[in-house]
MMTF fields as JSON, N, C-alpha, C and O atoms, coordinates in Angstrom:
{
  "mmtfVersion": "1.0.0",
  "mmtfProducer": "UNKNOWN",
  "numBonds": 351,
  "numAtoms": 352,
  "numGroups": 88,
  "numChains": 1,
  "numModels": 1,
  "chainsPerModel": [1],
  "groupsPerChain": [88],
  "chainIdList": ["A"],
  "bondAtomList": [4, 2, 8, 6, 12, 10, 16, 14, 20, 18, 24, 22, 28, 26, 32, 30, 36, 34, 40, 38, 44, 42, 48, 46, 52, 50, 56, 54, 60, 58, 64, 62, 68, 66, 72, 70, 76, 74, 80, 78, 84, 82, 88, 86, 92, 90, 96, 94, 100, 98, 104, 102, 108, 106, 112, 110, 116, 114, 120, 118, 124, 122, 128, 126, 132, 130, 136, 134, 140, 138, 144, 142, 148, 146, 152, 150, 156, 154, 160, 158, 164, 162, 168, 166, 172, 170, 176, 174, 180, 178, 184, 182, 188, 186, 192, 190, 196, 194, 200, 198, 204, 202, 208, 206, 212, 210, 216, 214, 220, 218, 224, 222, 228, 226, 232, 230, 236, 234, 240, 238, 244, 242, 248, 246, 252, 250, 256, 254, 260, 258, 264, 262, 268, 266, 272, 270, 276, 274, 280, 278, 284, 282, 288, 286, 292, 290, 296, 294, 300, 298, 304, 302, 308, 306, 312, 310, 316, 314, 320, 318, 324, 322, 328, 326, 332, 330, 336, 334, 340, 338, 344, 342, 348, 346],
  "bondOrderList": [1, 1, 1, 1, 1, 1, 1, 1, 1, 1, 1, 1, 1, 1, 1, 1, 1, 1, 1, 1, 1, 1, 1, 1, 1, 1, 1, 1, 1, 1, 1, 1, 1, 1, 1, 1, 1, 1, 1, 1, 1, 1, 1, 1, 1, 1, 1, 1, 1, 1, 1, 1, 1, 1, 1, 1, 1, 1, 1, 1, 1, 1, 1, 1, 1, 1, 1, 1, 1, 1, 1, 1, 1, 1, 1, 1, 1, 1, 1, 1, 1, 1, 1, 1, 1, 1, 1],
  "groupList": [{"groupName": "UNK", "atomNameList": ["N", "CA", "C", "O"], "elementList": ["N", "C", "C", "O"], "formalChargeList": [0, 0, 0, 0], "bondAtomList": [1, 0, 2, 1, 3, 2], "bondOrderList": [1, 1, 2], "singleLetterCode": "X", "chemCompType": "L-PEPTIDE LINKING"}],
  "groupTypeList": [0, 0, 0, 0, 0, 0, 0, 0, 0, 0, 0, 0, 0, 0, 0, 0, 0, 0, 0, 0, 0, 0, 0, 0, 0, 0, 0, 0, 0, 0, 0, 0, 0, 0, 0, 0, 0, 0, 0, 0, 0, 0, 0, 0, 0, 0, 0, 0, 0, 0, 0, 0, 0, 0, 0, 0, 0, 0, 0, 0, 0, 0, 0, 0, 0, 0, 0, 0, 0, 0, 0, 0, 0, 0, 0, 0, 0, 0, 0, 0, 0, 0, 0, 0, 0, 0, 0, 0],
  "groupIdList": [1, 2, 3, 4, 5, 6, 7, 8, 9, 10, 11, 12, 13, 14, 15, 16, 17, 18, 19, 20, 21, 22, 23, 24, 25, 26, 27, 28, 29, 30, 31, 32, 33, 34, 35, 36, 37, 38, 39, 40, 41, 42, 43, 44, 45, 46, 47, 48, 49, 50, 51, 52, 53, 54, 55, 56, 57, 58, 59, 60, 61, 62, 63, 64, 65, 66, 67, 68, 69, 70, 71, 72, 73, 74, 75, 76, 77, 78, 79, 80, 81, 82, 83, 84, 85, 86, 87, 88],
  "secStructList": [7, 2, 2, 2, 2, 2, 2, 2, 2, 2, 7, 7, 7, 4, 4, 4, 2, 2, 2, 2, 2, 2, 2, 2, 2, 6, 6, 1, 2, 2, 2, 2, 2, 2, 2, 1, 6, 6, 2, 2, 2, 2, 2, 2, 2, 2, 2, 2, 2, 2, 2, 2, 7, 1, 1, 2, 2, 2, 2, 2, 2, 2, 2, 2, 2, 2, 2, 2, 2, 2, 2, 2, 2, 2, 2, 6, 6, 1, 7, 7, 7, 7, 7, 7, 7, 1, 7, 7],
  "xCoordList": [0.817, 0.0, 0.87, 0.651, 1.753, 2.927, 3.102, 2.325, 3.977, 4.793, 4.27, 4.712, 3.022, 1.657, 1.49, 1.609, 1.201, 0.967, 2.201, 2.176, 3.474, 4.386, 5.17, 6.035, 4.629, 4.652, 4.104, 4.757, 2.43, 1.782, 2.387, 2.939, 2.283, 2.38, 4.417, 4.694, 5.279, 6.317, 7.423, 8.526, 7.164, 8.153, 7.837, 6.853, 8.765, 8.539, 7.941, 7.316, 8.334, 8.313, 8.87, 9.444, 8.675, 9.28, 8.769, 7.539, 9.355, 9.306, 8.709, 8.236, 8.745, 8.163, 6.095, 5.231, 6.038, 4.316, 3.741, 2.674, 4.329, 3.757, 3.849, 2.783, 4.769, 4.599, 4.106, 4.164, 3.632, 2.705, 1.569, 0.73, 1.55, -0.077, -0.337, -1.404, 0.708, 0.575, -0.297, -1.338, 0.479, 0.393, -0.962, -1.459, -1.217, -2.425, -3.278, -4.4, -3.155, -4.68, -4.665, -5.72, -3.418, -4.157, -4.017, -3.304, -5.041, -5.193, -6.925, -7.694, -7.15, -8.049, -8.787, -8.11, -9.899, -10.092, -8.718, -7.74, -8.739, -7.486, -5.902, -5.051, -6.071, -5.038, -3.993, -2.801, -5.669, -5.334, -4.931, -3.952, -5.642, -5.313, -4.057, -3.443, -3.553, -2.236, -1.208, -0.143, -1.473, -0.715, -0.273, 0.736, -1.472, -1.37, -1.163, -2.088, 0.094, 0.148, -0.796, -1.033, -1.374, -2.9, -3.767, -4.293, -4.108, -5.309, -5.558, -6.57, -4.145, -4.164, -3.89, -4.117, -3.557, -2.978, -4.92, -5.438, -5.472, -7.103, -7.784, -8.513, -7.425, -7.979, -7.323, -8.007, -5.607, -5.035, -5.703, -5.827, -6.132, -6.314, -8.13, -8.573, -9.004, -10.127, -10.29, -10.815, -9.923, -9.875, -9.17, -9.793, -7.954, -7.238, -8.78, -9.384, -9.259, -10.141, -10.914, -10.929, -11.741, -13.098, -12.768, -13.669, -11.586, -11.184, -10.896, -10.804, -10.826, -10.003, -10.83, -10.634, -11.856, -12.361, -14.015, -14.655, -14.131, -15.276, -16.272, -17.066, -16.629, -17.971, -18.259, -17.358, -18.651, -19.277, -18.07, -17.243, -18.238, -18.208, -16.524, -15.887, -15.753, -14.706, -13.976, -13.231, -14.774, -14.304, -14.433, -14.02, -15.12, -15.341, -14.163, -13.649, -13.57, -12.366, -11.426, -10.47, -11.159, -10.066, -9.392, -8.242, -10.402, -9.861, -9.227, -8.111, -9.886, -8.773, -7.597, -6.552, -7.858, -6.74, -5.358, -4.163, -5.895, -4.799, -3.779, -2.554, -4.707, -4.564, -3.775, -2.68, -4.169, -3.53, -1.927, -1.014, -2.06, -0.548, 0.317, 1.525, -0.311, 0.672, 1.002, 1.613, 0.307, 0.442, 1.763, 2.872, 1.522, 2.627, 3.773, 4.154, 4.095, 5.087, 5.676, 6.854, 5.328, 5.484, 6.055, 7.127, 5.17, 6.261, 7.274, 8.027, 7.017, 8.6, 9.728, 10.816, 9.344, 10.284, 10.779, 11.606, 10.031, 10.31, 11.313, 11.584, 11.749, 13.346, 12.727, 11.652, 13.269, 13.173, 13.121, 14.165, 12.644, 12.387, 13.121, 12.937, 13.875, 14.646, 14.078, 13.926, 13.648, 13.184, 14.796, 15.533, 14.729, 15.75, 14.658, 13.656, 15.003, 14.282, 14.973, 16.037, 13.971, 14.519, 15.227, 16.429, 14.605, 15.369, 16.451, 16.808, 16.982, 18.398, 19.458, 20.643],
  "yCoordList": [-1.184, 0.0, 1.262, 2.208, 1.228, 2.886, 2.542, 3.16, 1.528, 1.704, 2.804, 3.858, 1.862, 2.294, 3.906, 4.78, 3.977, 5.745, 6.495, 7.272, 5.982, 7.125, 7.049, 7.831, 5.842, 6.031, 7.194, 8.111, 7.225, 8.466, 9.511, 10.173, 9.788, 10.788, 11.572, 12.746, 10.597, 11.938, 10.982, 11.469, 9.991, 9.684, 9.551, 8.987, 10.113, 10.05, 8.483, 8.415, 7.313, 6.078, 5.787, 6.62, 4.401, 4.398, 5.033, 5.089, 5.598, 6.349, 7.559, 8.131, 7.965, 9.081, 8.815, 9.649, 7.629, 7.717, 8.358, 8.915, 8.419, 8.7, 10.011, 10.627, 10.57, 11.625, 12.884, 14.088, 12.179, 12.372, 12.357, 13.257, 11.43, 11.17, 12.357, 12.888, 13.177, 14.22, 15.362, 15.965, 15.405, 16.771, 16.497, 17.51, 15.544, 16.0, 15.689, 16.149, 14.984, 15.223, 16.593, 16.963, 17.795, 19.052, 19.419, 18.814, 20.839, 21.069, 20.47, 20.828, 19.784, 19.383, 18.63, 18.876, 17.782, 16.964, 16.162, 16.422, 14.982, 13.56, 14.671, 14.444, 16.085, 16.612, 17.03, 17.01, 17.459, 17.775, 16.64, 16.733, 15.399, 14.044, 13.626, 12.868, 13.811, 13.168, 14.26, 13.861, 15.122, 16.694, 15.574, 14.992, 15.735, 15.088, 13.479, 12.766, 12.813, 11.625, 10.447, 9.289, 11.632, 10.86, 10.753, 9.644, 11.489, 11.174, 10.445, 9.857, 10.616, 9.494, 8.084, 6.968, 8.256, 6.698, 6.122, 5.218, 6.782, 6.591, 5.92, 4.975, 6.457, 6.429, 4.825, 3.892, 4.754, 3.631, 2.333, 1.295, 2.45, 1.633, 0.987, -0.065, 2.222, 2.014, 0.233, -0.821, 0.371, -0.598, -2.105, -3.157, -1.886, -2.901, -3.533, -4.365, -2.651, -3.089, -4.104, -5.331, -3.035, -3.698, -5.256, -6.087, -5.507, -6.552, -7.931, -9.147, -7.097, -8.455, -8.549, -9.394, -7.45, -7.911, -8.927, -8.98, -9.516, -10.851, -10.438, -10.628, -9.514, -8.603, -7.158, -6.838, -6.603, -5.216, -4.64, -3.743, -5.236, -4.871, -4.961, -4.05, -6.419, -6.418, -4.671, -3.819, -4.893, -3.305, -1.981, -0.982, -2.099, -0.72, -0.625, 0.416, -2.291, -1.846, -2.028, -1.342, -2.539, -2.794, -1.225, -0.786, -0.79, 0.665, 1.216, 1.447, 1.803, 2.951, 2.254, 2.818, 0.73, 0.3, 0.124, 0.268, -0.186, -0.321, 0.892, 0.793, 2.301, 3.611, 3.997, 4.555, 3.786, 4.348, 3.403, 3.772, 2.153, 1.442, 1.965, 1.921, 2.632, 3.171, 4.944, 5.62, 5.331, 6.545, 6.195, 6.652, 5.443, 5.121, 4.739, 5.767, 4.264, 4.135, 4.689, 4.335, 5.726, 7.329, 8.082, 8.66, 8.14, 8.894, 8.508, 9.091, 6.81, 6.165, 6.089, 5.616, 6.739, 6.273, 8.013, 8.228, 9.1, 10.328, 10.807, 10.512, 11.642, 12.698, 13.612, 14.008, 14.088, 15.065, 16.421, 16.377, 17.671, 18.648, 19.756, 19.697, 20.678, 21.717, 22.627, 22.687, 23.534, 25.496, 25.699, 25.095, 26.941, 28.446, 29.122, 29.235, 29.647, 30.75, 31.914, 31.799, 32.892, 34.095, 34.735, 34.886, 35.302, 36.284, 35.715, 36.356, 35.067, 34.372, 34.878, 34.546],
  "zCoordList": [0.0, 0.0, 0.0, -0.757, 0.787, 0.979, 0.051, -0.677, -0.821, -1.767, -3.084, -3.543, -3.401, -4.461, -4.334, -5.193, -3.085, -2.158, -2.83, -3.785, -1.951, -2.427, -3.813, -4.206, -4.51, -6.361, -6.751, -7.249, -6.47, -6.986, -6.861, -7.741, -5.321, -4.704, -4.826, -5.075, -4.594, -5.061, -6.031, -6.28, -6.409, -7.622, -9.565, -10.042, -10.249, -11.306, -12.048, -13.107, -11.163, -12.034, -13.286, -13.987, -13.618, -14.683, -15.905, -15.874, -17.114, -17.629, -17.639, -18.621, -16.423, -15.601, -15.996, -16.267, -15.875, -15.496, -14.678, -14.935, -13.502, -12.406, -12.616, -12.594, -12.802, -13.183, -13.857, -13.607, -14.746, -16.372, -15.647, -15.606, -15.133, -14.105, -13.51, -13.82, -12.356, -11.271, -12.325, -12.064, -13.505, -13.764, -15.382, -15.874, -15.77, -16.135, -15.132, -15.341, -13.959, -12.932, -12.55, -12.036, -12.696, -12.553, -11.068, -10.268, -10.712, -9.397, -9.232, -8.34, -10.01, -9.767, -8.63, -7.632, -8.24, -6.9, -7.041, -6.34, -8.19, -8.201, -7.695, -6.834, -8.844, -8.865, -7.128, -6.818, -6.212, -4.951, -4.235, -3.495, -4.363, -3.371, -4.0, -3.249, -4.927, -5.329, -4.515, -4.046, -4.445, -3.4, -1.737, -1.338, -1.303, -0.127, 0.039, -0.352, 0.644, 0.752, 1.307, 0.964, 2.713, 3.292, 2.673, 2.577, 2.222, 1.416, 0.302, -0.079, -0.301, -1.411, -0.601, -1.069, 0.216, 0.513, 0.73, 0.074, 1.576, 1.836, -0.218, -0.519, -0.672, -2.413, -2.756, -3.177, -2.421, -2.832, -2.17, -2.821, -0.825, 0.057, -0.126, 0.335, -1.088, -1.139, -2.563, -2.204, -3.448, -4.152, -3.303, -3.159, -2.896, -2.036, -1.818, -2.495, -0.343, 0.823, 0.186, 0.287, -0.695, -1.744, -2.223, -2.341, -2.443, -3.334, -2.428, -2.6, -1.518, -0.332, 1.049, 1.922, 1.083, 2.308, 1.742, 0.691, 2.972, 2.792, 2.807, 1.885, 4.205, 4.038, 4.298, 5.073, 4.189, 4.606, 5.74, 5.581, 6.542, 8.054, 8.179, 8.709, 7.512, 7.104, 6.564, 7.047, 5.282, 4.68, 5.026, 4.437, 6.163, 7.203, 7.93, 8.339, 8.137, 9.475, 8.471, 8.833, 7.456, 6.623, 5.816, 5.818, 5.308, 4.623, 4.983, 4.516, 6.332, 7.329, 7.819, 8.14, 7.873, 8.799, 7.496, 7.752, 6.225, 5.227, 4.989, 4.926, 4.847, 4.812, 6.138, 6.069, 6.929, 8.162, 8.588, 9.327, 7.824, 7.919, 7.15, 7.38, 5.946, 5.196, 5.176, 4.348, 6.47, 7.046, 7.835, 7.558, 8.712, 9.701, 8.792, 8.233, 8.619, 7.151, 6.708, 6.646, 6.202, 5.603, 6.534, 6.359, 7.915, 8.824, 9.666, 10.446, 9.13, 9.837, 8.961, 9.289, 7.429, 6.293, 5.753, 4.867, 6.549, 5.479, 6.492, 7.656, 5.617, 6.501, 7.032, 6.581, 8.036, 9.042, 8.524, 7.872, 8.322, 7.925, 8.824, 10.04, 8.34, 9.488, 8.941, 7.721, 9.81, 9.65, 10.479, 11.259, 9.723, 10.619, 10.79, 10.085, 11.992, 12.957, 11.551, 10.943, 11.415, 10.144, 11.11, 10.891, 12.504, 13.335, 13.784, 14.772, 13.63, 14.117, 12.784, 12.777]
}
């Protein structure tokens, strides 16, 4: 699921598909969820669920829980971000 997520979301792929992808979806709705990693990961995780869970009730706890593993993921796998204070 991360992997799929952070394909869309920040690598070119191979022959830059993924890429081609970002920028005709636009700023559009797809254009905005491909912006944000959560939310796309929620979109990646919706087909998964559908496909693999048994019933209903399954795919209620399965979605968020696929989405939200590959949240955790993301912030156990991304680099650390530094600000400078400007007044310094």
């Amino acid at each position: 699921m991360w992997r799929v997520t952070h394909l869309l979301h920040a690598e070119a792929g191979p022959f830059e598909l993924a890429a081609r992808l970002r920028a005709k979806a636009g700023g559009g709705f797809w254009g905005q969820a491909m912006d944000c990693f959560y939310c796309l990961s929620l979109w990646v995780a919706l087909p998964v669920a559908a496909l693999t869970a048994e019933s209903l009730w399954r795919f209620v706890l399965l979605w968020p829980a696929l989405s939200g593993a590959a949240c955790l993921l993301e912030q156990a796998t991304a680099r650390p971000v530094f600000y400078e204070d400007p007044k310094e």
